[in-house]
C-alpha positions, 0 to 999 in steps of 0.5 A, spaced: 335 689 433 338 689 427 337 692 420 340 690 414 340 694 407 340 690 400 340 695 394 337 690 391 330 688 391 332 680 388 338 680 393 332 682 399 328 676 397 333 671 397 336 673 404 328 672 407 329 665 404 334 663 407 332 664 413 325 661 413 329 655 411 333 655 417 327 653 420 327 658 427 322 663 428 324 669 427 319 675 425 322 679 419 320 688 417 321 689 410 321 696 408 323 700 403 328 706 404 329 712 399 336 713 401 339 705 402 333 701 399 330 694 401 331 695 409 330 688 413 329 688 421 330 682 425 328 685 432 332 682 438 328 677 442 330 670 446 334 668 440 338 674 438 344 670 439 341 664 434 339 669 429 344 673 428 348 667 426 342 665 421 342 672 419 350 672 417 349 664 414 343 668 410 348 674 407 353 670 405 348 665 400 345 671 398 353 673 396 354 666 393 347 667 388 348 673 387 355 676 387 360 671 387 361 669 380 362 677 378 367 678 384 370 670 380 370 674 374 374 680 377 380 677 379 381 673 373 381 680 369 384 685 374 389 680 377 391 675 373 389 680 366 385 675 362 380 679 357 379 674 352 371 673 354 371 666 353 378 665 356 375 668 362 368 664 362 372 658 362 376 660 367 370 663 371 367 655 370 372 651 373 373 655 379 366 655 380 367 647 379 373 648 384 368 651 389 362 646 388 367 640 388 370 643 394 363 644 398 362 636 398 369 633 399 373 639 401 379 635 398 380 640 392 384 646 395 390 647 400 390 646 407 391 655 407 384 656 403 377 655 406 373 659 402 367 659 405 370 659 412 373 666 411 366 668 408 361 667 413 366 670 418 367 676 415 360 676 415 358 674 423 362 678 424 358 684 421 352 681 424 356 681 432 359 688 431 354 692 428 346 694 429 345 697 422 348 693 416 348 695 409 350 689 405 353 692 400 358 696 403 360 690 407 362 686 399 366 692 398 371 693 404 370 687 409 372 682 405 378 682 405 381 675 407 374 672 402 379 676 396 386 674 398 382 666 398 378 667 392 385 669 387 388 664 390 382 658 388 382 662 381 389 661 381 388 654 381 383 655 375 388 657 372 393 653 372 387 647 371 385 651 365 393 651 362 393 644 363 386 643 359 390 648 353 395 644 353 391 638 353 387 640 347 393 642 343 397 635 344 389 631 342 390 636 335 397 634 334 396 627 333 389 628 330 393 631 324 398 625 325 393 621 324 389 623 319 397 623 315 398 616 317 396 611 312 392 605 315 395 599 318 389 595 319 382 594 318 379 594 325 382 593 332 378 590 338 380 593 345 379 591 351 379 597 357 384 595 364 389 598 366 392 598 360 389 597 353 389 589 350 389 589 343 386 584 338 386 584 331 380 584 327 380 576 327 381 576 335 387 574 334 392 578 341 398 582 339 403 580 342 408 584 346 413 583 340 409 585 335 407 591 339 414 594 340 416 593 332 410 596 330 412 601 335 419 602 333 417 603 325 413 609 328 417 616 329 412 618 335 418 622 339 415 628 334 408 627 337 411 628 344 410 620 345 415 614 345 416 606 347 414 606 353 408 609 353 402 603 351 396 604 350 396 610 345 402 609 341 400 602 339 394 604 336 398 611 333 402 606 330 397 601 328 392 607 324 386 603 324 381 604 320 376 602 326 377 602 333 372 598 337 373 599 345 370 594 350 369 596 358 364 599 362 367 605 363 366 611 357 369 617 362 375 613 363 381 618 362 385 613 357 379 612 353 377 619 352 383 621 350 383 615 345 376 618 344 378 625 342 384 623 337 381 618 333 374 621 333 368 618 329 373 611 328 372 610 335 366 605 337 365 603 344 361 597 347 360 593 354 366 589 355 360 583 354 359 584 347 366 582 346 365 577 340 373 573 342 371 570 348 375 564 346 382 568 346 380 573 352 380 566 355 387 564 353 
């Protein structure tokens, strides 16, 4: 027999859910206790071993819905001393995208770091060792293997999180050279690939040569780009009053960024309503 006590009603209710969805028979006692609140009991029968098993799988959902995001949010602000609430939001967004990322192709943290291993472990191990179980003191002082992972995932979030700040800053350095820059050209036409292939508003290709001049004409080093980098600088050089983009993939990485320099310039349309068929042939 095994009795395991939740604090709180929605936690109980979640944690009886779990186990019916596992699907095996098992006949639940839920009462309420004045001193350690819900109390659920799993009596011992011919599946013991089976239910123990879904009982610690059932505890560890109810942490990830119901505890989890605060424990995230815990060590972001105790740990790493993030205060600002949107900065800890952020954070607290892209470990729980870690983690979910995570769950479906287990490529995203370090070999050192299995989450949702060490979880259920603390867990069934609970389950296997002892016959009264209180779900929150198990949170409080069994996890300590689960804590140690989870600071490192919130440090890859964190390290994610500085990239993206980066990132943003160095979007809003050529948003403001842009928006200084007198045009060059009415419309460019480019097509997605590898790198960009760029038309001028007749059809006609730029050619190599008249990239690199329009290129060396530009004192780009001072928004951190130089020469060798074709695809945005080119067009940081032309300062189009019109960009029209031609592919079929909107999220690509070079286009979003494109995207968020040039901003309402931008049109994207499938690589189909390219109108220069003739010189894409050539």
């Amino acid at each position: 027999m095994l009795d395991i006590y939740f604090r709180s009603t929605n936690e109980t209710m979640t944690f009886c859910d779990r186990i019916v969805q596992y699907g095996h028979e098992v006949e639940l006692n839920w009462k309420t206790n004045k001193e350690w609140g819900n109390q659920i009991r799993i009596p011992e029968d011919g599946h013991s071993s089976k239910q123990l098993a879904n009982a610690g799988r059932a505890m560890m959902e109810v942490f990830i819905k119901h505890r989890e995001a605060d424990m995230v949010r815990q060590t972001i602000q105790q740990v790493y001393y993030f205060k600002d609430k949107e900065e800890v939001q952020r954070i607290l967004d892209l470990t729980q995208a870690m983690i979910s990322d995570s769950e479906g192709d287990g490529g995203v943290f370090p070999q050192s770091v299995d989450l949702r291993k060490e979880l259920l472990k603390s867990f069934n191990e609970n389950v296997l060792e002892e016959k009264t179980i209180h779900f929150d003191s198990i949170v409080k002082f069994r996890l300590q293997n689960y804590r140690e992972a989870l600071k490192e995932v919130v440090g890859l979030a964190i390290d994610e999180f500085k990239r993206e700040e980066d990132y943003q800053s160095f979007v809003q350095s050529l948003r403001e050279y842009v928006a200084k820059k007198k045009s060059k050209f009415n419309t460019v036409h480019i097509i997605q690939g590898n790198d960009f292939k760029f038309f001028k508003a007749n059809g006609k290709p730029f050619s190599k040569m008249e990239i690199k001049m329009l290129i060396q004409q530009e004192p780009l080093y001072i928004v951190g780009l130089d020469d060798n980098e074709l695809n945005l600088t080119p067009l940081l050089a032309m300062s189009p009053e019109k960009i029209i983009i031609y592919g079929d993939h909107p999220a690509e990485p070079k286009t979003l960024t494109l995207i968020n320099v040039f901003q309402e310039k931008v049109v994207f349309k499938p690589f189909s309503n390219f109108p220069f068929p003739n010189y894409l042939r050539n």
